[in-house]
Backbone as numpy.savetxt, mean C-alpha at the origin, in Angstrom:
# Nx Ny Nz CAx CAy CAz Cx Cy Cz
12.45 -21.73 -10.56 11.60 -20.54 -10.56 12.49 -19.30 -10.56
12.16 -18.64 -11.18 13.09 -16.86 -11.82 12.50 -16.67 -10.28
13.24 -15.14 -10.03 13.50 -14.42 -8.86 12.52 -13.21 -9.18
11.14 -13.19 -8.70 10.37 -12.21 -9.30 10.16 -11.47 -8.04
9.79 -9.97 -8.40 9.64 -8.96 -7.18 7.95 -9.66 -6.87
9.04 -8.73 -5.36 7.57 -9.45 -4.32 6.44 -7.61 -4.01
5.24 -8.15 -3.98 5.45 -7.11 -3.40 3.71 -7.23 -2.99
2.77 -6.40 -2.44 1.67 -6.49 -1.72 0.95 -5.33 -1.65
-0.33 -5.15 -0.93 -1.12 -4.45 -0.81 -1.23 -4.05 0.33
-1.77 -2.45 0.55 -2.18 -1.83 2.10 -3.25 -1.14 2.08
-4.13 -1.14 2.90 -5.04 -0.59 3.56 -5.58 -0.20 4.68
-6.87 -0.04 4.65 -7.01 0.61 6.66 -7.33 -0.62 7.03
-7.63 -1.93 5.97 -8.04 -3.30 6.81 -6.89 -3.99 7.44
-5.27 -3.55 6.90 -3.93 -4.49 7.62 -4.37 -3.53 9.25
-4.69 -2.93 9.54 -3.95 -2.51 10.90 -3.06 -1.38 10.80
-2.40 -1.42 12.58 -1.45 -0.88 12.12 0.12 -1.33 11.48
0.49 -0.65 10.90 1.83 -1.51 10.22 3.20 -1.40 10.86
3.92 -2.24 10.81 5.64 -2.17 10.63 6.15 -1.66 9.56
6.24 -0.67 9.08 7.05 -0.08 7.86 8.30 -0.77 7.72
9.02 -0.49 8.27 10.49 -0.85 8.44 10.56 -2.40 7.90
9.98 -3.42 8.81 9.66 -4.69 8.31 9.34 -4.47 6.92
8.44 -4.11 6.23 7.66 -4.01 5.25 8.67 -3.51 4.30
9.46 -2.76 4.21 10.29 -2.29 3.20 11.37 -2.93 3.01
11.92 -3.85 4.62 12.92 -4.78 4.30 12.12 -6.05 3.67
11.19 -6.15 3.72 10.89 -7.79 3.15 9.76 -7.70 1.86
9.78 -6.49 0.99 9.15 -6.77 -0.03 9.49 -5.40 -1.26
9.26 -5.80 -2.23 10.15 -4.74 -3.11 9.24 -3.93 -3.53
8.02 -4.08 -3.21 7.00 -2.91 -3.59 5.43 -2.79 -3.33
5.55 -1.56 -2.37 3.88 -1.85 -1.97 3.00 -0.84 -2.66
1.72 -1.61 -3.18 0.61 -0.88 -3.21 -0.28 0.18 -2.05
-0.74 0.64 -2.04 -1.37 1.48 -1.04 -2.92 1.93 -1.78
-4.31 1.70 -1.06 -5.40 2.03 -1.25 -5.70 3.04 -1.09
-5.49 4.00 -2.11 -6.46 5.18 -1.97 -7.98 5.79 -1.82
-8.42 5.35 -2.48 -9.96 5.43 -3.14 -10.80 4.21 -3.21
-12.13 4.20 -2.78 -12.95 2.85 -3.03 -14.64 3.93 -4.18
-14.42 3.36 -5.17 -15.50 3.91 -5.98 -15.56 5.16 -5.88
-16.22 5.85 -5.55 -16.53 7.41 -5.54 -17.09 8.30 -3.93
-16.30 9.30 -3.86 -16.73 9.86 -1.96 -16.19 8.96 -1.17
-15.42 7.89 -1.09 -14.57 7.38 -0.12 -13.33 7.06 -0.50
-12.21 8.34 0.41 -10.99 8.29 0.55 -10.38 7.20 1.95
-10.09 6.24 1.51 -9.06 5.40 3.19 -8.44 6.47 3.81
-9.18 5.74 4.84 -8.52 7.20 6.43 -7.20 6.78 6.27
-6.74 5.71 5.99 -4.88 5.60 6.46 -4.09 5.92 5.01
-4.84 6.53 4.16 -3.78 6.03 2.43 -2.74 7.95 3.51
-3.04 8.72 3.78 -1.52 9.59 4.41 -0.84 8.79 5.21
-0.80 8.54 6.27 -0.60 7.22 6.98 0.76 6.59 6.31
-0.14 5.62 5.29 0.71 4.50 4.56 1.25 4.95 3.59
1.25 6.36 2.98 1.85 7.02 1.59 3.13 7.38 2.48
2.94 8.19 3.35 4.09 8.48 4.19 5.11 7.73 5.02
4.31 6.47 5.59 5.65 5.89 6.24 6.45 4.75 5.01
5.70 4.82 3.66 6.62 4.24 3.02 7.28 4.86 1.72
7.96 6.28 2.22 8.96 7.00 1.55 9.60 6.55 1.63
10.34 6.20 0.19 11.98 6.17 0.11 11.70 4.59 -1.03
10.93 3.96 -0.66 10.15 2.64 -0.76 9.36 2.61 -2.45
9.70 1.79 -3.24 9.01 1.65 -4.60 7.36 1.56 -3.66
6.66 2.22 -4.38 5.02 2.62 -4.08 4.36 2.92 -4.87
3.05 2.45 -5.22 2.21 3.01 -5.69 0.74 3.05 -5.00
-0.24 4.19 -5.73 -1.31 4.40 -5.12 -2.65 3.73 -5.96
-3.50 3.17 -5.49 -4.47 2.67 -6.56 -6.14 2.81 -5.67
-6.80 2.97 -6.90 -8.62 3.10 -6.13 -9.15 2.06 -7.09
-10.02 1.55 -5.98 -10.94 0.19 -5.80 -11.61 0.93 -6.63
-12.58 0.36 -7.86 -13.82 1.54 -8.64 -14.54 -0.14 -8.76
-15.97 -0.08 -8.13 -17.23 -0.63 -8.97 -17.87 -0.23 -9.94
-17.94 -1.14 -10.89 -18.41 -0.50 -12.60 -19.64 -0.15 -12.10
Protein backbone atom coordinates (compact mmCIF):
# COMPACT_ATOMS: atom_id res chain seq x y z
CA UNK A 1 0.00 0.00 0.00
CA UNK A 2 1.48 3.68 -1.26
CA UNK A 3 1.90 6.12 1.70
CA UNK A 4 -1.24 8.33 1.26
CA UNK A 5 -1.96 11.59 3.38
CA UNK A 6 -4.04 11.09 6.24
CA UNK A 7 -6.15 13.43 7.16
CA UNK A 8 -9.93 14.05 8.84
CA UNK A 9 -12.72 16.09 9.75
CA UNK A 10 -13.79 18.71 12.66
CA UNK A 11 -16.64 19.95 14.12
CA UNK A 12 -18.61 21.15 17.22
CA UNK A 13 -19.64 17.25 17.37
CA UNK A 14 -15.54 16.06 18.18
CA UNK A 15 -15.55 18.03 21.46
CA UNK A 16 -13.05 19.66 22.68
CA UNK A 17 -9.78 19.03 20.78
CA UNK A 18 -5.96 18.37 21.19
CA UNK A 19 -4.55 20.46 18.42
CA UNK A 20 -1.11 19.69 19.00
CA UNK A 21 -1.94 15.85 18.87
CA UNK A 22 -3.94 16.54 15.81
CA UNK A 23 -1.31 18.25 13.76
CA UNK A 24 1.31 15.77 14.86
CA UNK A 25 -0.71 12.75 13.71
CA UNK A 26 -2.46 13.77 10.53
CA UNK A 27 -1.46 15.80 7.45
CA UNK A 28 -4.61 17.63 6.97
CA UNK A 29 -7.72 18.69 8.59
CA UNK A 30 -10.99 19.66 7.35
CA UNK A 31 -12.98 22.02 9.52
CA UNK A 32 -17.00 22.57 9.31
CA UNK A 33 -18.07 25.72 8.59
CA UNK A 34 -21.57 25.98 7.42
CA UNK A 35 -24.55 23.39 7.53
CA UNK A 36 -27.10 24.45 4.58
CA UNK A 37 -28.14 27.95 5.02
CA UNK A 38 -28.33 30.40 8.60
CA UNK A 39 -26.17 27.92 10.44
CA UNK A 40 -22.60 28.83 11.11
CA UNK A 41 -20.67 25.95 13.75
CA UNK A 42 -20.12 27.74 16.99
CA UNK A 43 -16.49 26.15 17.02
CA UNK A 44 -15.39 26.57 12.99
CA UNK A 45 -13.12 30.14 14.97
CA UNK A 46 -12.21 27.77 17.54
CA UNK A 47 -10.90 25.05 15.12
CA UNK A 48 -9.76 27.57 12.15
CA UNK A 49 -7.51 29.02 14.75
CA UNK A 50 -5.95 26.43 16.80
CA UNK A 51 -4.99 24.78 13.58
CA UNK A 52 -2.65 27.54 12.11
CA UNK A 53 0.37 26.72 10.67
CA UNK A 54 -1.45 23.19 9.80
CA UNK A 55 -2.59 22.20 5.96
CA UNK A 56 -6.58 23.16 6.48
CA UNK A 57 -9.39 23.55 4.87
CA UNK A 58 -12.92 24.94 5.44
CA UNK A 59 -16.08 23.21 4.00
CA UNK A 60 -20.23 23.64 4.43
CA UNK A 61 -22.54 20.74 4.76
CA UNK A 62 -25.43 22.09 1.92
CA UNK A 63 -28.83 19.92 1.59
CA UNK A 64 -30.02 20.04 -2.04
Amino acid sequence: MTNLPFGTDLSKWQGVNNFAKMKANTDFVFVKATESWGYTDPTFYQNWQGLVGHNRGAYCYVYP
